[in-house]
PyMOL CGO cylinders between C-alpha atoms (Angstrom):
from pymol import cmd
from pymol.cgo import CYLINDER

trace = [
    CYLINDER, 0.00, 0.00, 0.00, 1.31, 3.67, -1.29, 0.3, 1, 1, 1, 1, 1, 1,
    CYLINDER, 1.31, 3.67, -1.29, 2.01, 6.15, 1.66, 0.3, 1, 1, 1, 1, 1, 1,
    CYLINDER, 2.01, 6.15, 1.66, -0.46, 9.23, 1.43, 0.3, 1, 1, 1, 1, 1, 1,
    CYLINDER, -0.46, 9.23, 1.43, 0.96, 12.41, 0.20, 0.3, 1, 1, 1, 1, 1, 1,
    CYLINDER, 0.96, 12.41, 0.20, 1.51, 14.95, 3.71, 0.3, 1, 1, 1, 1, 1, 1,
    CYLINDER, 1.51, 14.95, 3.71, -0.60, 18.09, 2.52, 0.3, 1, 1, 1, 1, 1, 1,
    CYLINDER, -0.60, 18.09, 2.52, 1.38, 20.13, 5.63, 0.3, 1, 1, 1, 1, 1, 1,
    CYLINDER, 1.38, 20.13, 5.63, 4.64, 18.78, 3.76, 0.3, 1, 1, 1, 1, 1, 1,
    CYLINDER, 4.64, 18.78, 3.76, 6.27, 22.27, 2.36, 0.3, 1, 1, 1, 1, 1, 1,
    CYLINDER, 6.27, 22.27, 2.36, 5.95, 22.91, -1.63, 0.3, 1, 1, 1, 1, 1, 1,
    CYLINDER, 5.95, 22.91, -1.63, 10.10, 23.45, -1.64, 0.3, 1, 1, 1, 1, 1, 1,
    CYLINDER, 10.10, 23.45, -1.64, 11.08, 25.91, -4.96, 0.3, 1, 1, 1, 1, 1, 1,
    CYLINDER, 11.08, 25.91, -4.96, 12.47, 24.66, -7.62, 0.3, 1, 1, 1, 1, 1, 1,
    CYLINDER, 12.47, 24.66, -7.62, 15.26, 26.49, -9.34, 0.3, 1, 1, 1, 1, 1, 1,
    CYLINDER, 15.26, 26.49, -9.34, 13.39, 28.98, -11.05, 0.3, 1, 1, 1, 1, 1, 1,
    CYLINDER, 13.39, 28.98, -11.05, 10.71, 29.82, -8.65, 0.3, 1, 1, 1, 1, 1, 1,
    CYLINDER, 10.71, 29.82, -8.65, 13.94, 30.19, -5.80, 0.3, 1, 1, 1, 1, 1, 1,
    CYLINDER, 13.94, 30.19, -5.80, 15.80, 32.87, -8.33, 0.3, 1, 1, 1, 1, 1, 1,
    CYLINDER, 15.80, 32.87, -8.33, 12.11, 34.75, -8.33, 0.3, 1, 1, 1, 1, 1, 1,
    CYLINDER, 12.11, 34.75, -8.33, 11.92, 34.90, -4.56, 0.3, 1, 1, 1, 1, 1, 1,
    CYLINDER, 11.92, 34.90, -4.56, 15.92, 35.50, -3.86, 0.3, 1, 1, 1, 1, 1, 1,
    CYLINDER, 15.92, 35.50, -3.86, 15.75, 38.43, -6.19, 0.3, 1, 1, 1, 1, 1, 1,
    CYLINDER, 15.75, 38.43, -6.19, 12.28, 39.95, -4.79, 0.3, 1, 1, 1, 1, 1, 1,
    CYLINDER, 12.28, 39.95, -4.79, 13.56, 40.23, -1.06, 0.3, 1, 1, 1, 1, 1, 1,
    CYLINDER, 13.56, 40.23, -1.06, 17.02, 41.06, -2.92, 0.3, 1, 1, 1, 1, 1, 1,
    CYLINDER, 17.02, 41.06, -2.92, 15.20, 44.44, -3.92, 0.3, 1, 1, 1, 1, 1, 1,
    CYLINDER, 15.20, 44.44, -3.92, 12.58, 44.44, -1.28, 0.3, 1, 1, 1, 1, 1, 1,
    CYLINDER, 12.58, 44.44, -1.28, 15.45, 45.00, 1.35, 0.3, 1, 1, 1, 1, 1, 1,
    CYLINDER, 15.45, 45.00, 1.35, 18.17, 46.75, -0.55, 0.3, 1, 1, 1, 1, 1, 1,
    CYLINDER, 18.17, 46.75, -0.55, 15.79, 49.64, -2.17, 0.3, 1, 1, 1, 1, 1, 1,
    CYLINDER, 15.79, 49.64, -2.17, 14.05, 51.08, 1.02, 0.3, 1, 1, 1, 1, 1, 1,
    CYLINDER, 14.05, 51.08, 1.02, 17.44, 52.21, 2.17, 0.3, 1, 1, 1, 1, 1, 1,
    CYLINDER, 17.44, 52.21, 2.17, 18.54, 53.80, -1.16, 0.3, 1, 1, 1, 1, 1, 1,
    CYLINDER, 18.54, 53.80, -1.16, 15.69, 55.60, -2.05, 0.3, 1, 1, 1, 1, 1, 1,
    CYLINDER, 15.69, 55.60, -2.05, 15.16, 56.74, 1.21, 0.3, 1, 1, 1, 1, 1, 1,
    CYLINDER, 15.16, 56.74, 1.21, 18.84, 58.05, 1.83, 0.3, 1, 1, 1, 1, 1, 1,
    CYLINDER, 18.84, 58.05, 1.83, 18.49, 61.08, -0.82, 0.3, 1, 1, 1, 1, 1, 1,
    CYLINDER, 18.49, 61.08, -0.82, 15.53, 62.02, 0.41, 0.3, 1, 1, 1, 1, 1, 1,
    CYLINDER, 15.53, 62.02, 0.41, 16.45, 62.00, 4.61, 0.3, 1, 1, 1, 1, 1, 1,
    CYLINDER, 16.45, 62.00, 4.61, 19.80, 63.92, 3.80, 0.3, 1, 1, 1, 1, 1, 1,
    CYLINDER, 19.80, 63.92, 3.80, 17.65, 67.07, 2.31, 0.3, 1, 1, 1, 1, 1, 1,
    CYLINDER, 17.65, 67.07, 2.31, 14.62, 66.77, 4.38, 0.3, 1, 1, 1, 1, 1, 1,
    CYLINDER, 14.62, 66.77, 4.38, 15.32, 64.84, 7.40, 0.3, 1, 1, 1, 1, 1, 1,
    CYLINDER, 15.32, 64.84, 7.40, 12.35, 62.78, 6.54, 0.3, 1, 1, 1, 1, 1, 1,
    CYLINDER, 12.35, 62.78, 6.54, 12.28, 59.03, 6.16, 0.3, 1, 1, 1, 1, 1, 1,
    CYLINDER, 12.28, 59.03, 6.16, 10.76, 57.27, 2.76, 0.3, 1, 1, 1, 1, 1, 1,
    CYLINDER, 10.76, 57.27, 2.76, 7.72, 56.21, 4.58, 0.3, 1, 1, 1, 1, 1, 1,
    CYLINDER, 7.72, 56.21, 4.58, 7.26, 60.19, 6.06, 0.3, 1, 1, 1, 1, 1, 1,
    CYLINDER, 7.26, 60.19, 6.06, 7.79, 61.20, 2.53, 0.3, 1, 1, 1, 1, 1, 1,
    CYLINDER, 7.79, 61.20, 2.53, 5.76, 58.62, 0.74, 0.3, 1, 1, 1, 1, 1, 1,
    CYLINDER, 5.76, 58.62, 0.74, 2.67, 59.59, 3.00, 0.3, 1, 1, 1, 1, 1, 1,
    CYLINDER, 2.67, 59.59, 3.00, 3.16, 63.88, 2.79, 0.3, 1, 1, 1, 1, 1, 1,
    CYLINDER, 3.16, 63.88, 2.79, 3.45, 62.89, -0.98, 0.3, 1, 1, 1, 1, 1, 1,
    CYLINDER, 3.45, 62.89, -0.98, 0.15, 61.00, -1.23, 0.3, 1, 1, 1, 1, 1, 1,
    CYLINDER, 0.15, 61.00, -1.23, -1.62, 63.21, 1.03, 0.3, 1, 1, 1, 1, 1, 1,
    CYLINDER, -1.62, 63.21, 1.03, -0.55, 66.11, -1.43, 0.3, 1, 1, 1, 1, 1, 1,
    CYLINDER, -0.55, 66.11, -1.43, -2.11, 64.25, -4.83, 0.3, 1, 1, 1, 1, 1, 1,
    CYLINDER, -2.11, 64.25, -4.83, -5.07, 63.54, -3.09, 0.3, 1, 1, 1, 1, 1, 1,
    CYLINDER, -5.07, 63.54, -3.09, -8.55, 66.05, -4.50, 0.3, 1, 1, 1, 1, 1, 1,
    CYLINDER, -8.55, 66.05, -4.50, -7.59, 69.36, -2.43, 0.3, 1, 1, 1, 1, 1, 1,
    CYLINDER, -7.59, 69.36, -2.43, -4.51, 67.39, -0.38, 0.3, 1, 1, 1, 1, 1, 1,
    CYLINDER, -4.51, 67.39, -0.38, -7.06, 65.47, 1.94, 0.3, 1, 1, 1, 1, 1, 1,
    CYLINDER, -7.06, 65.47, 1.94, -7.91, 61.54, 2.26, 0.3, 1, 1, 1, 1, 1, 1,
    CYLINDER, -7.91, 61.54, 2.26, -9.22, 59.30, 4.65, 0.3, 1, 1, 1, 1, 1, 1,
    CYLINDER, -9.22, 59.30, 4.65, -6.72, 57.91, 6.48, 0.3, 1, 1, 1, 1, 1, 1,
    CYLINDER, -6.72, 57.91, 6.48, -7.76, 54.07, 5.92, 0.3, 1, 1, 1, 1, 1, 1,
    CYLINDER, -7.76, 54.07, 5.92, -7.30, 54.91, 1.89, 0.3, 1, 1, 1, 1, 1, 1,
    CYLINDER, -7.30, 54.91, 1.89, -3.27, 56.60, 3.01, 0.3, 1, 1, 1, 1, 1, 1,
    CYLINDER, -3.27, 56.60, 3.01, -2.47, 53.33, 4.67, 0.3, 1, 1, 1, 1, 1, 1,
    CYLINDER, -2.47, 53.33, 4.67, -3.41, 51.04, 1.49, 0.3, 1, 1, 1, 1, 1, 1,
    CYLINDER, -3.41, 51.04, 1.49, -0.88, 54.13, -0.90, 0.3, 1, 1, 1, 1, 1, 1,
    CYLINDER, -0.88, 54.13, -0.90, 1.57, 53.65, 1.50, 0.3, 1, 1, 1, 1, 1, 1,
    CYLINDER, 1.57, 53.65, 1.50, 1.62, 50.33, 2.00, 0.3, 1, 1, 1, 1, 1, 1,
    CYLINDER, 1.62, 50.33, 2.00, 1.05, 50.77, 6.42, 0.3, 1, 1, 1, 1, 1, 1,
    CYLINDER, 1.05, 50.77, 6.42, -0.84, 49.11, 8.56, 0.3, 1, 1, 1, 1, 1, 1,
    CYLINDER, -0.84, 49.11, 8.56, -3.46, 51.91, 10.16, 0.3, 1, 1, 1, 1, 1, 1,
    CYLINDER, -3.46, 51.91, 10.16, -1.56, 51.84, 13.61, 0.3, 1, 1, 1, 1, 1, 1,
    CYLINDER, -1.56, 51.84, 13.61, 1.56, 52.23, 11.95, 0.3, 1, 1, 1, 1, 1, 1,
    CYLINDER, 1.56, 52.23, 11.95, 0.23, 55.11, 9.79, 0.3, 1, 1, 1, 1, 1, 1,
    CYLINDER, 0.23, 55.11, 9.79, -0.92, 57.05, 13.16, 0.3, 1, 1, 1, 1, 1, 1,
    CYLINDER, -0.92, 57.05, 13.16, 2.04, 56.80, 14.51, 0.3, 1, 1, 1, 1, 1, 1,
    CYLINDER, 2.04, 56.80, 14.51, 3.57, 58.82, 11.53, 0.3, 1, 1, 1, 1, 1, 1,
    CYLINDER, 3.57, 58.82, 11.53, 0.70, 60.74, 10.98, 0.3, 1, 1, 1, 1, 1, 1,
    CYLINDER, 0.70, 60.74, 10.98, 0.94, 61.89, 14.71, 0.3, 1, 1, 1, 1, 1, 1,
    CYLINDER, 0.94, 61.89, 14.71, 4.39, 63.25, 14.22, 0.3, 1, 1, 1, 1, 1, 1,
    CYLINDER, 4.39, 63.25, 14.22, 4.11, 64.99, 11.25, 0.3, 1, 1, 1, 1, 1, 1,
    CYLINDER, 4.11, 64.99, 11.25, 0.99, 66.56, 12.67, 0.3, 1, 1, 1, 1, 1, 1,
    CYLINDER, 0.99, 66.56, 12.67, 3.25, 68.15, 15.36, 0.3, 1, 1, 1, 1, 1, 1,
    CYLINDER, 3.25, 68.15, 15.36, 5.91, 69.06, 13.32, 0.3, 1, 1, 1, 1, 1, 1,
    CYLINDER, 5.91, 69.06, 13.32, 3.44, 71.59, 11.46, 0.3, 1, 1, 1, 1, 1, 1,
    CYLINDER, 3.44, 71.59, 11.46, 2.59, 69.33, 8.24, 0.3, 1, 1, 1, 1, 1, 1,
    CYLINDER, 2.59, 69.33, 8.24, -0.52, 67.51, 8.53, 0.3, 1, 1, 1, 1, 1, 1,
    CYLINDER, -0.52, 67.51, 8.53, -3.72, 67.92, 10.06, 0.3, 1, 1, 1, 1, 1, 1,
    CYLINDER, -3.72, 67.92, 10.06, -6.16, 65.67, 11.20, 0.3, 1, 1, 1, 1, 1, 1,
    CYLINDER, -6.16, 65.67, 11.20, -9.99, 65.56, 11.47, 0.3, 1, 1, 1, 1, 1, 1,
    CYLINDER, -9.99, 65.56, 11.47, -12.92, 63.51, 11.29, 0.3, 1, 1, 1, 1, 1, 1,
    CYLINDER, -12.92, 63.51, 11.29, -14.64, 62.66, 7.90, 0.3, 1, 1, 1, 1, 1, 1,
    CYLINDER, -14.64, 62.66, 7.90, -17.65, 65.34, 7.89, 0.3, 1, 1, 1, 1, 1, 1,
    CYLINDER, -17.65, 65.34, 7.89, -19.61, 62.98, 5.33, 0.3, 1, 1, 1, 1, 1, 1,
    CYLINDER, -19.61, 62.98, 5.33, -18.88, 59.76, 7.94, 0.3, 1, 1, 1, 1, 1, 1,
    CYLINDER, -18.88, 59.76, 7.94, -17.66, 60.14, 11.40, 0.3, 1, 1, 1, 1, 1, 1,
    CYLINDER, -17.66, 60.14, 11.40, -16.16, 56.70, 11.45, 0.3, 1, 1, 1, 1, 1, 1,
    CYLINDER, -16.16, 56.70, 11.45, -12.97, 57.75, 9.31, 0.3, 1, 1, 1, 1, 1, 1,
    CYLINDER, -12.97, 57.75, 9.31, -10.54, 60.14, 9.98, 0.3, 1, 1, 1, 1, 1, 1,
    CYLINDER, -10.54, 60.14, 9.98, -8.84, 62.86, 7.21, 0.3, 1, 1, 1, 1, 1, 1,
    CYLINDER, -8.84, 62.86, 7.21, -5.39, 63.98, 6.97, 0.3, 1, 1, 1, 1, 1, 1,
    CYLINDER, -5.39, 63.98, 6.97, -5.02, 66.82, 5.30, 0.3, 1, 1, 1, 1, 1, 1,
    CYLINDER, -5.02, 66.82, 5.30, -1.82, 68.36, 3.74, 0.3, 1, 1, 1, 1, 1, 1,
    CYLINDER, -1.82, 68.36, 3.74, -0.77, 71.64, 5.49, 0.3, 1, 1, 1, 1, 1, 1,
    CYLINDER, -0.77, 71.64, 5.49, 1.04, 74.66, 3.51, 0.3, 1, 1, 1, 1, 1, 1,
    CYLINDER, 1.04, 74.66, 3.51, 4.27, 74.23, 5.09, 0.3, 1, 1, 1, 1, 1, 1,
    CYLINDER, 4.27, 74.23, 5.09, 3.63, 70.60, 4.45, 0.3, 1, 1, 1, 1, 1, 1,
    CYLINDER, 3.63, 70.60, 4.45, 3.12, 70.69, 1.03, 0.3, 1, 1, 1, 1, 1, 1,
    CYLINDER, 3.12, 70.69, 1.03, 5.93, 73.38, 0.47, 0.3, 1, 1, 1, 1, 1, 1,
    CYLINDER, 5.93, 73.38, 0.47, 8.32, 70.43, 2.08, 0.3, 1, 1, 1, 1, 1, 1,
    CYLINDER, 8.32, 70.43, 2.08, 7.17, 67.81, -0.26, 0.3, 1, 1, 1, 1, 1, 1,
    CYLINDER, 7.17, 67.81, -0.26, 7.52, 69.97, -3.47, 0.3, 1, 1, 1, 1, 1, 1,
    CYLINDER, 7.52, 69.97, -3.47, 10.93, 71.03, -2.49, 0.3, 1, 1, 1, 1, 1, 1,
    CYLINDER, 10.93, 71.03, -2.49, 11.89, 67.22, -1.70, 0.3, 1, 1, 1, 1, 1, 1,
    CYLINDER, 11.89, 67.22, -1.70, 10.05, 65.45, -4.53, 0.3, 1, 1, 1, 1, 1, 1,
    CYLINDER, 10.05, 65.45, -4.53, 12.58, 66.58, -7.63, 0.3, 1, 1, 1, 1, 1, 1,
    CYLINDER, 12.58, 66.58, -7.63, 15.56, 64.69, -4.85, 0.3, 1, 1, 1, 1, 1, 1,
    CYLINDER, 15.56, 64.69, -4.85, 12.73, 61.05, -4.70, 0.3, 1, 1, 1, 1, 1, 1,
    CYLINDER, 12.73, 61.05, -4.70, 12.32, 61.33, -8.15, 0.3, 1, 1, 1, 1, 1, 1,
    CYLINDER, 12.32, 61.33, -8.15, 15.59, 61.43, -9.34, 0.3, 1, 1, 1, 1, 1, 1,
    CYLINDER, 15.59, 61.43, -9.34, 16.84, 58.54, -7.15, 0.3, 1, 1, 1, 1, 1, 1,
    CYLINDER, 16.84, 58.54, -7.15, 13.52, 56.50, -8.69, 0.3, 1, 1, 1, 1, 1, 1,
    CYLINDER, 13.52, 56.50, -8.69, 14.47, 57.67, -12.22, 0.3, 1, 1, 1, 1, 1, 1,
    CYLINDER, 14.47, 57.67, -12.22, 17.78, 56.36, -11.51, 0.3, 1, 1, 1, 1, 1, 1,
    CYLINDER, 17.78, 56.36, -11.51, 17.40, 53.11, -9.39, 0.3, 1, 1, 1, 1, 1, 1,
    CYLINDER, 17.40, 53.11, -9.39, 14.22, 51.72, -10.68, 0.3, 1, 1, 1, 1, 1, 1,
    CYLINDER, 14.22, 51.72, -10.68, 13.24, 53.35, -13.88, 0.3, 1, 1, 1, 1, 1, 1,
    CYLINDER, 13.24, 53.35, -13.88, 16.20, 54.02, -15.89, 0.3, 1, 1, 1, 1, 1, 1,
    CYLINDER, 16.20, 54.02, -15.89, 17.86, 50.93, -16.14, 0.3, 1, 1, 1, 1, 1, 1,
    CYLINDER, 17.86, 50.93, -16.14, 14.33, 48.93, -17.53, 0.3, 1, 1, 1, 1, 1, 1,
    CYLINDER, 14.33, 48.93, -17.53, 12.51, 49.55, -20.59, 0.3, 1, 1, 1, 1, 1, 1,
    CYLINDER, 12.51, 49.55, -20.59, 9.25, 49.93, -21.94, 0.3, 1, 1, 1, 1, 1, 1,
    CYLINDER, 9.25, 49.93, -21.94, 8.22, 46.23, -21.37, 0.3, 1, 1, 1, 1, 1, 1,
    CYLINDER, 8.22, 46.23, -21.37, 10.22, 45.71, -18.24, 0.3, 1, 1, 1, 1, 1, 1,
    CYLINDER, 10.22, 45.71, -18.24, 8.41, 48.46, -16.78, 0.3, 1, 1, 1, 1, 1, 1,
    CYLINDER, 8.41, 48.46, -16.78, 5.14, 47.38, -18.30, 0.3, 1, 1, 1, 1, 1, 1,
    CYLINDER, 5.14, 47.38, -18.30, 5.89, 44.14, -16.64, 0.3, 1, 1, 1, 1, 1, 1,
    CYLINDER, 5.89, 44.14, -16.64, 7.18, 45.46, -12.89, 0.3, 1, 1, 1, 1, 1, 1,
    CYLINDER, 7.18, 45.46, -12.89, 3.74, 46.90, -12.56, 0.3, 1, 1, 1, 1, 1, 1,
    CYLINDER, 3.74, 46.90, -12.56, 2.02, 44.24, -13.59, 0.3, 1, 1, 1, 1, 1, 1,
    CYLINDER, 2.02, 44.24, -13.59, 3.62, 42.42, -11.39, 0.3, 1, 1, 1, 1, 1, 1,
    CYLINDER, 3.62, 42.42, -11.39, 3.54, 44.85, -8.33, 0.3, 1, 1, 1, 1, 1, 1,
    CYLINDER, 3.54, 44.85, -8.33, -0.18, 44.64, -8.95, 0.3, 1, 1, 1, 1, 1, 1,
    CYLINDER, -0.18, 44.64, -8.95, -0.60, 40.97, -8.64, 0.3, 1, 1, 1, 1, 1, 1,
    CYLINDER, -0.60, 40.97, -8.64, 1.22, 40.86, -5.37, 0.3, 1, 1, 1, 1, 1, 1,
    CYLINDER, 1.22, 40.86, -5.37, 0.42, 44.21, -3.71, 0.3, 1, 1, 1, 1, 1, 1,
    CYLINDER, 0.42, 44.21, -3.71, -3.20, 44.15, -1.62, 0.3, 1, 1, 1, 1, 1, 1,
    CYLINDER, -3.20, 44.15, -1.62, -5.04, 45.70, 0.56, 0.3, 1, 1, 1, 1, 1, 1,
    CYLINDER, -5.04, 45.70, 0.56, -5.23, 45.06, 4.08, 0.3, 1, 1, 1, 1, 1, 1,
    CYLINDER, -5.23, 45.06, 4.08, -8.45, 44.09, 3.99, 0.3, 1, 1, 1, 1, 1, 1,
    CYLINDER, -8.45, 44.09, 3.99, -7.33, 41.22, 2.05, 0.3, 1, 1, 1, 1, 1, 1,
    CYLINDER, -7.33, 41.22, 2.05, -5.78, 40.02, 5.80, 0.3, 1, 1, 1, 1, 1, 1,
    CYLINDER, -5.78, 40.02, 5.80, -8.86, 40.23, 7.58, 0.3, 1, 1, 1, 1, 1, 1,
    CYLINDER, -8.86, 40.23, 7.58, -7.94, 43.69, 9.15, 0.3, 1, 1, 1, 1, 1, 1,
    CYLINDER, -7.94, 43.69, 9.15, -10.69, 46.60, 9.24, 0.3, 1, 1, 1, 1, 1, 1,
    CYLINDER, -10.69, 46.60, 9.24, -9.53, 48.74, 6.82, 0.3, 1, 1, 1, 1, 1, 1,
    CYLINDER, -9.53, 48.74, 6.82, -12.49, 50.81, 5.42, 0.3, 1, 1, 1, 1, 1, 1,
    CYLINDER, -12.49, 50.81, 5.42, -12.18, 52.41, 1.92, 0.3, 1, 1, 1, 1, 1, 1,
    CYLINDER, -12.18, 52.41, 1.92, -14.20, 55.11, 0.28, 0.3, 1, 1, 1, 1, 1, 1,
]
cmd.load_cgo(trace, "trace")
């Protein structure tokens, strides 16, 4: 009689699938770190600071709920108050509840907020032209976001409350 196949055994990679994990956490941890480097030395801010002032600010007149920042920025919602919190008191975000629904909370861009991100964007988007963009072409970058849109989800996708407009 044939031993039954363990369905807890682990699916091990093969050769291919291994070089398509090793070279996503390859980039996963080495890119945080250089992108956010330009962008600290001229602002003092870190990627993720930067990454939610810059969201806030292309949101309809520089205000979003706060549930819709932490899916753009890719942060839990306890994480994003943290953040949120601090750049509150350092002048460049406000926060309020959602007039049209209580239940949410907005963050809104201040001036002297928004001044900070349009004097640190042309810094972030020179180090994305020339880590990430620049070296692919058309179809390579065709294919990272197609890609980056199969893996990247919500967090409602874990189970966690994370109500969207």
């Amino acid at each position: 009689m044939a031993a039954e196949p363990d369905q807890d055994a682990p699916r091990w990679l093969d050769a291919d699938e291994k070089e398509a994990w090793t070279g996503l956490i390859s980039l996963a941890l080495l890119m945080p770190g250089r992108l956010e480097a330009p962008v600290h030395q001229v602002s003092g801010l870190t990627l993720f600071e930067y990454m939610t002032l810059s969201q806030i600010s292309e949101a309809p007149g520089r205000v979003i709920r706060m549930s819709e920042l932490a899916y753009l920025t890719n942060g839990s919602l306890s994480r994003l108050s943290n953040v949120v919190k601090r750049l509150e008191q350092r002048g460049w975000v406000s926060r309020s509840p959602d007039p049209a629904d209580g239940r949410y909370t907005l963050a809104a861009l201040t001036e002297s907020g928004h001044e900070l991100v349009v004097s640190t964007a042309p810094v972030h988007v020179r180090a994305v032209r020339e880590l990430v963009l620049d070296p692919l072409n058309k179809a390579d970058r065709q294919a990272l976001a197609r890609i980056a849109a199969k893996l990247r989800t919500r967090p409602s996708d874990y189970g966690q409350d994370a109500r969207q407009p």
